[in-house]
N, C-alpha and C positions, 0 to 999 in steps of 0.2 A: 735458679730455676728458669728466670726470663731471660737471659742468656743464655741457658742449651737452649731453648723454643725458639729464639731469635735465630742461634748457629743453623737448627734444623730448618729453618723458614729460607735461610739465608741459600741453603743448599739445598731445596727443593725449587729455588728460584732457579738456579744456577742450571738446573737440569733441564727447566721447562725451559729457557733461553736455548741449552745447547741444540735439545730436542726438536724448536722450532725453527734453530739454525739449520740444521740437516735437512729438514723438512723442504726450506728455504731451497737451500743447495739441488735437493731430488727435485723439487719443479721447479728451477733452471735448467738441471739436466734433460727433465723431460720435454722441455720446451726448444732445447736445443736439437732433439730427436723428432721432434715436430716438424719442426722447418722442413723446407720440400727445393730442392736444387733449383737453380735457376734453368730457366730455359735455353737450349744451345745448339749449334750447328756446329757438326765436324766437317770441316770445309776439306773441298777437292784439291787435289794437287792440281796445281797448275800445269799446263803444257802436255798431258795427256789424250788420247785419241784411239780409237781402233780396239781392237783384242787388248783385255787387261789381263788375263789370267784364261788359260785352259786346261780341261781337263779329258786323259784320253785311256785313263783307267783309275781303278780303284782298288783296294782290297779290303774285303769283308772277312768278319769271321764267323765261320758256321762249325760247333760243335769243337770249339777247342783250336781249329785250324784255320788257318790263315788262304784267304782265294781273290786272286786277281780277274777282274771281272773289267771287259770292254765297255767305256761308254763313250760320248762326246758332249763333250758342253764346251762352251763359248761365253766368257762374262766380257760385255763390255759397258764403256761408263753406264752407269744409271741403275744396270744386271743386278738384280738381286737372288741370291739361291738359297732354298733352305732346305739344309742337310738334314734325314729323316733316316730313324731305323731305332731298334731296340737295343735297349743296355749291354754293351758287351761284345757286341758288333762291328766295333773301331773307330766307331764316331772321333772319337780326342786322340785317338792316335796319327787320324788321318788327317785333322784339321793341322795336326802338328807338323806332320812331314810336310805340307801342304807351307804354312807358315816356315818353315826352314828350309825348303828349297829341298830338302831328301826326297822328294816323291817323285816315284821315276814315270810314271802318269800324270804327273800335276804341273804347269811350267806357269810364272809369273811372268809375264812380260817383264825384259830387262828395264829398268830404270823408275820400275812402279813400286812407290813406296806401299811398304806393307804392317798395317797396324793389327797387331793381333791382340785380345782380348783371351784369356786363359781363367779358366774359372776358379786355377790354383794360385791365381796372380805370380807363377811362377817367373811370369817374363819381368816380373818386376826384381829389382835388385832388394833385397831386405835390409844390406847394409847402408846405401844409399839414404838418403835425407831426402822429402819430398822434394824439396827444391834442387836436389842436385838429377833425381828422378824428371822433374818437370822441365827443367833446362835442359837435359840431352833430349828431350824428343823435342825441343826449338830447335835446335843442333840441327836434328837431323832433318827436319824439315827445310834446312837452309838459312833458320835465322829469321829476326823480325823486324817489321817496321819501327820505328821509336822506341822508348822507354822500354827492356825486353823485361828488366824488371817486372816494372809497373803491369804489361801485358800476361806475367806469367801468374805474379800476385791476383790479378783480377781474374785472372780465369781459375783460379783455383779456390777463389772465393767463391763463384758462382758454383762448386761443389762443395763449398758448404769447408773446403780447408783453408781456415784461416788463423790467424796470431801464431801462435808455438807451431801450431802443428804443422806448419812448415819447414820447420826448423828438423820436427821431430824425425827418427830413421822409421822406413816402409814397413818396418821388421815390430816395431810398436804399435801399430795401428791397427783398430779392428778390422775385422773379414769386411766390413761395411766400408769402411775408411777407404781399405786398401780397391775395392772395386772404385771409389769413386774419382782413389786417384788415378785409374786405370782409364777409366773413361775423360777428364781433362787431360792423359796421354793424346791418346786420340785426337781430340782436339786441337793440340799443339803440334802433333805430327803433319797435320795433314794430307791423308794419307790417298793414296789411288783406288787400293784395294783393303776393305777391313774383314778381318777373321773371327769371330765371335762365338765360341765356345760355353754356353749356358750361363749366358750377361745376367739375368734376373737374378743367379744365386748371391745369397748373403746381401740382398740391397733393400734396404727399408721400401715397402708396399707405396711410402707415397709417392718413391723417386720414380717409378717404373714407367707409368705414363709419359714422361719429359723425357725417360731415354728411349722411351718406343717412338715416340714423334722423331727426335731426334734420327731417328735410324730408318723409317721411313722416309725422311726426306733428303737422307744422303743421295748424293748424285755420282759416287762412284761404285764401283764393286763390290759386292758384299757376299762373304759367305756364312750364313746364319748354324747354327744348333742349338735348340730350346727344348724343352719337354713340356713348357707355361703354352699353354694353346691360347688365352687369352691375351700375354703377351704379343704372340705371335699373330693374333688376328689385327694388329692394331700396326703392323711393320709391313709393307709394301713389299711382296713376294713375286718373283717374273714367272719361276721356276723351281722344283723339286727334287731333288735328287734319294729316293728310299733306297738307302741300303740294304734294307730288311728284304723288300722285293727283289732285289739282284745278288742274295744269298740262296732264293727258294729254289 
């Protein structure tokens, strides 16, 4: 009889271990979901000047249909715009053509790199491995100073991806994960002109402020879409562009 009581003690031990184990584990986890990104600046491309990007029409949708509408903007270094209008309108379609060069209204200045932000993170590769994701936009940037390693590791750290998850594919990674390796893109690009398609979605509440400074204080062109008004009071705005108004 003192041995079942002993076996049952033995295995009510064993639970409250594993139980406190878990326990253990979920606030690691959540402390890992604490953390808050480091602070950072997506630096300018060098040897830029003058008009970065214009814009000399648009098209909205009003009622199902598609309408090409005159306007004129001018972004040069420093130019911030924020794109504005209602759901449905063509906001992400136009940020798109805009980012791909299709927009027969929209012209990049030749030789401005262009960092685009997609809220499907579709521009990201899913097969790709962060690190192989993180070294093509060194690439394309032209390349680093020193250790490009070491430079790519640390910047990816300061987003909070670090050990495996480097290793691990885009295609793994949460909606959270994957914005944040979108934004150390950025970073590594260094880009002329950045495109930003509703940057706040899927990003933990404490990251937001470090990427709204962050984006306020770029010094090149910027074409913003947000629907976070509070986001957007905290990011340095030159100009407005309402769709909504140039459908009425």
């Amino acid at each position: 009889m003192f041995a079942h009581k002993g076996g049952k003690l033995r295995a009510v031990a064993k639970r409250m271990r594993e139980a406190a184990e878990e326990a253990e584990e979920e606030i690691v986890d959540v402390r890992k979901e604490d953390r808050t990104i480091r602070k950072f600046v997506i630096p300018l491309q060098e040897d830029i000047k003058g008009e970065l990007f214009n814009i000399s029409s648009v098209t909205v949708v009003k009622d199902h249909e598609p309408m090409t509408k005159k306007v004129s903007i001018s972004l040069q270094k420093g130019e911030h715009l924020l794109l504005t209008g209602p759901n449905g309108i063509g906001k992400t379609t136009l940020l798109e053509a805009m980012a791909s060069g299709t927009s027969k209204g929209a012209h990049v200045t030749p030789g401005v790199r262009v960092g685009y932000y997609r809220q499907d993170f579709s521009t990201l590769n899913f097969e790709h491995t962060v690190h192989q994701s993180l070294l093509a936009a060194i690439e394309e940037s032209g390349g680093a100073e020193g250790n490009i390693e070491e430079y790519l590791r640390s910047t990816a750290a300061g987003f909070l991806i670090t050990g495996k998850l480097v290793s691990n594919k885009i295609g793994t990674l949460s909606e959270g994960q994957k914005g944040l390796v979108a934004f150390a893109r950025l970073v590594l690009l260094k880009p002329g002109l950045i495109i930003l398609d509703e940057p706040t979605n899927h990003i933990n509440f404490r990251h937001i402020p470090v990427i709204a400074s962050a984006l306020d204080q770029y010094e090149g062109a910027m074409i913003l879409v947000s629907h976070v008004a509070d986001f957007v009071s905290q990011v340095r705005i030159d100009s407005t562009l309402d769709l909504g108004r140039l459908a009425q």
